[in-house]
C-alpha positions in Angstrom: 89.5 30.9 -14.9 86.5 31.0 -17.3 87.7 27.6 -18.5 88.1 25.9 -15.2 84.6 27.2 -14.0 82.7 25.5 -16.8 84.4 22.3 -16.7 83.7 22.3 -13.4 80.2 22.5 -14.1 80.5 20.0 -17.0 82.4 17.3 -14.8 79.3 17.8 -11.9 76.6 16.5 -14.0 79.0 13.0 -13.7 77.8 13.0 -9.6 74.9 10.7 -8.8 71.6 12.6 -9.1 69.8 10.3 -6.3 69.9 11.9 -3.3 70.9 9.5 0.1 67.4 8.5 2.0 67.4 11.3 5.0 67.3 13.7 2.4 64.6 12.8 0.3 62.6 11.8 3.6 62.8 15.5 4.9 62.1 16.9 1.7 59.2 14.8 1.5 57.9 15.9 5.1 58.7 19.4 4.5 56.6 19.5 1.4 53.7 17.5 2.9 53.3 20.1 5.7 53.8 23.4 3.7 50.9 22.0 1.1 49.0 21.2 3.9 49.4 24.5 5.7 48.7 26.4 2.4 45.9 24.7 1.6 44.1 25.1 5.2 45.2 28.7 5.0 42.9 29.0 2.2 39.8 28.1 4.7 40.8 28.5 8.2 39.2 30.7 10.9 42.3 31.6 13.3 41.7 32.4 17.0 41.0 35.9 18.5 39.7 36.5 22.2 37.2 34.4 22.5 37.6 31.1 20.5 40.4 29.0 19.8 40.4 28.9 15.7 38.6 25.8 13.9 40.0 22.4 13.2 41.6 23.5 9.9 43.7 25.6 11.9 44.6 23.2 14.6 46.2 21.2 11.2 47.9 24.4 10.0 49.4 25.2 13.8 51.0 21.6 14.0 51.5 21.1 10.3 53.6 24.0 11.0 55.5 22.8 14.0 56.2 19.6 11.6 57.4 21.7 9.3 59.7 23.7 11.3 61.2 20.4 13.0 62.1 18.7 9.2 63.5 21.8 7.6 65.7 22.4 11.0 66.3 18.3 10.5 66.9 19.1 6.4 69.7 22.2 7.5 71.4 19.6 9.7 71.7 16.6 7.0 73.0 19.5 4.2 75.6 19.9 6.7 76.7 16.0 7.3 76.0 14.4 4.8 78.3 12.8 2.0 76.1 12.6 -0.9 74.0 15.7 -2.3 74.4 19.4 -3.2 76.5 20.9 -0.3 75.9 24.0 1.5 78.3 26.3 -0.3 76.4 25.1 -3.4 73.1 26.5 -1.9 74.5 29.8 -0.2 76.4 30.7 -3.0 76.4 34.5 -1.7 79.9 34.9 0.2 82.1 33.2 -2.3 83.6 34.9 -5.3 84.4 31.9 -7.1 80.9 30.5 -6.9 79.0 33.9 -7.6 81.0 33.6 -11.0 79.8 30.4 -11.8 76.3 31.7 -10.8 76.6 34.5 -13.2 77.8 32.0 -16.0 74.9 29.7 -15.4 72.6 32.5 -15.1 74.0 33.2 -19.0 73.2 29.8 -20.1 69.7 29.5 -18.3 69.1 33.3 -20.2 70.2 31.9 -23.1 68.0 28.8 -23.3 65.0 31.2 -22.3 65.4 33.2 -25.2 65.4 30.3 -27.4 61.9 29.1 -25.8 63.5 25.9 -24.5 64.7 24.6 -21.1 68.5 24.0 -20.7 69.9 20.7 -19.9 69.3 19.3 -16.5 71.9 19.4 -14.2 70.7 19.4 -10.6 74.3 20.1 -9.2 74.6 23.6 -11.6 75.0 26.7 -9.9 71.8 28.7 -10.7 69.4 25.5 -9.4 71.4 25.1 -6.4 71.0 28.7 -5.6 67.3 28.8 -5.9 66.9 25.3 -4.2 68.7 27.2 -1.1 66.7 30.4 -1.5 64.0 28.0 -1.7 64.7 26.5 1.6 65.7 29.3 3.3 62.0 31.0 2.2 60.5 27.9 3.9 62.5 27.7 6.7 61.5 31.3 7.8 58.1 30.7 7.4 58.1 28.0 9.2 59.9 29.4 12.0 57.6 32.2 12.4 54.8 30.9 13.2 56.6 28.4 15.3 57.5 31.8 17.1 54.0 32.9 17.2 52.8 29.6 18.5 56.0 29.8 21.2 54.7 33.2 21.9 51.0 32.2 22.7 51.6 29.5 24.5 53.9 31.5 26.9 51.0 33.6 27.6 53.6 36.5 25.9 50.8 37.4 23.5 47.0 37.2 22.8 46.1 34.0 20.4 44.7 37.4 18.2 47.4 37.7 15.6 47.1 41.3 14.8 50.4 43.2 15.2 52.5 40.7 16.2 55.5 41.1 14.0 56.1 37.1 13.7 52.7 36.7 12.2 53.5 39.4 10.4 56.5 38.1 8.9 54.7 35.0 8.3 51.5 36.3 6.5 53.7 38.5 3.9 56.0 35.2 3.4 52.9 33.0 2.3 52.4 34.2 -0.8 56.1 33.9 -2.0 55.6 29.9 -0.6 52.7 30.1 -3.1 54.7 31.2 -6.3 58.0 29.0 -5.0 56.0 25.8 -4.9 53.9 26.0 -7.9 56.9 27.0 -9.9 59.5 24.3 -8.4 56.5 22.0 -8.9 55.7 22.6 -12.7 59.6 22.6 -13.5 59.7 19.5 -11.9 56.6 17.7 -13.8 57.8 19.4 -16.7 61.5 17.8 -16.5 59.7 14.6 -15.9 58.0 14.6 -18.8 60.4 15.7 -21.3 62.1 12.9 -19.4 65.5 15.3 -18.7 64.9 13.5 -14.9 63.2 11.0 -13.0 61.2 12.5 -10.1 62.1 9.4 -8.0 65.5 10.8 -7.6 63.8 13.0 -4.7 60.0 11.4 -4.0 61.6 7.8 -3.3 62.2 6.4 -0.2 64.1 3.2 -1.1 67.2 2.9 -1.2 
C-alpha cells in the first residue's frame, strides 16, 4: 500500500502545474482584498454610536465583501473544474487513504527540514494541498464573518459598535492567523521562485 501511495505521489508531479484562468483570477482577487483589509486594519478607526468609522474602514468593509464573493466564487471553481488540485486533495481529513499519504509527505517535508533544505516542489503533494485548503478555509471564515457583521448591521440586528458580537469576535481572533498564513505562503512562494523550483506565473498570470 506504501508502494502505491508514493508512486502516486511521484506520477502527480507529471500533472500540469498552471492552473486554468478562473482559478488564478480568484486567487488573485482573494489576495488583493485580504492584503488590503490587513493593511487598513493596521490604521482604521471602526464605527461605534456616533460615527460611521473612517475611510480606511469603508475599504476594509467592502474589501471584505469582495473577499467573501471570490473565495465563495474560488469554493465553486475547486468544485467544477477540470484542471487543478481537487477538493479531496484540500480536505484531506475524512479519507483514510489520503490521511496516509499526508502522514508520508509530512515524513519527507520533516525530513528535508532537518537537513536545513526545502524538499522538491510538487504543488499536487499531499502536505501543500492540505495547507493550501486549511489555508482557504482560514480565509473563507474570515471573510464570512465580517460579511456576517456587516449583514447584521445593516439589518439594524446590531449596533455598528462591534463589542460582543460573536461574528466580530470570530473575525478579530482569526486576523492574526491571516497574518502568519500569508507572510509564510508568501515567503515560500518568493523563496521557490528564487531557487527557481517554480515559476510564480503558474498562479499570478492571467493569460492563458
Amino acid at each position: 500500500m506504501e508502494h502505491l501511495i508514493m508512486l502516486s505521489h511521484v506520477q502527480n508531479t507529471n500533472l500540469p502545474t498552471r492552473h486554468n484562468r478562473a482559478t488564478r483570477f480568484l486567487h488573485a482577487g482573494l489576495a488583493l482584498a485580504i492584503v488590503t483589509q490587513l493593511v487598513t486594519s493596521l490604521q482604521m478607526h471602526g464605527p461605534d454610536d456616533v460615527q460611521a468609522g473612517d475611510i480606511l474602514f469603508q475599504v476594509h468593509r467592502y474589501s471584505g465583501l469582495a473577499a467573501t464573493v471570490m473565495a465563495f466564487g474560488l469554493w465553486v471553481t475547486i468544485l467544477v473544474r477540470s484542471r487543478g488540485t481537487d477538493l479531496g486533495a484540500l480536505m484531506p481529513w475524512f479519507s483514510g487513504r489520503r490521511l496516509m499519504a499526508l502522514g508520508l509527505d509530512i515524513k519527507v517535508h520533516a525530513g528535508a527540514a532537518l537537513k536545513l533544505r526545502l524538499p522538491e516542489h510538487d504543488p499536487p503533494a499531499a502536505l501543500p494541498s492540505a495547507i493550501h485548503g486549511l489555508g482557504l478555509v482560514l480565509i473563507s471564515a474570515m471573510a464570512a464573518s465580517g460579511a456576517v457583521y456587516f449583514a447584521q448591521v445593516a439589518l439594524g440586528l446590531h449596533s455598528a459598535e462591534p463589542d460582543g458580537m460573536i461574528a466580530m469576535t470570530v473575525h478579530l481572533a482569526l486576523a492574526n492567523l491571516v497574518w502568519a498564513y500569508l507572510i509564510a505562503h508568501a515567503s515560500l512562494a518568493l523563496l521557490r521562485h528564487l531557487m527557481q523550483s517554480m515559476r510564480l506565473s503558474t498562479m499570478w498570470s492571467l493569460g492563458r
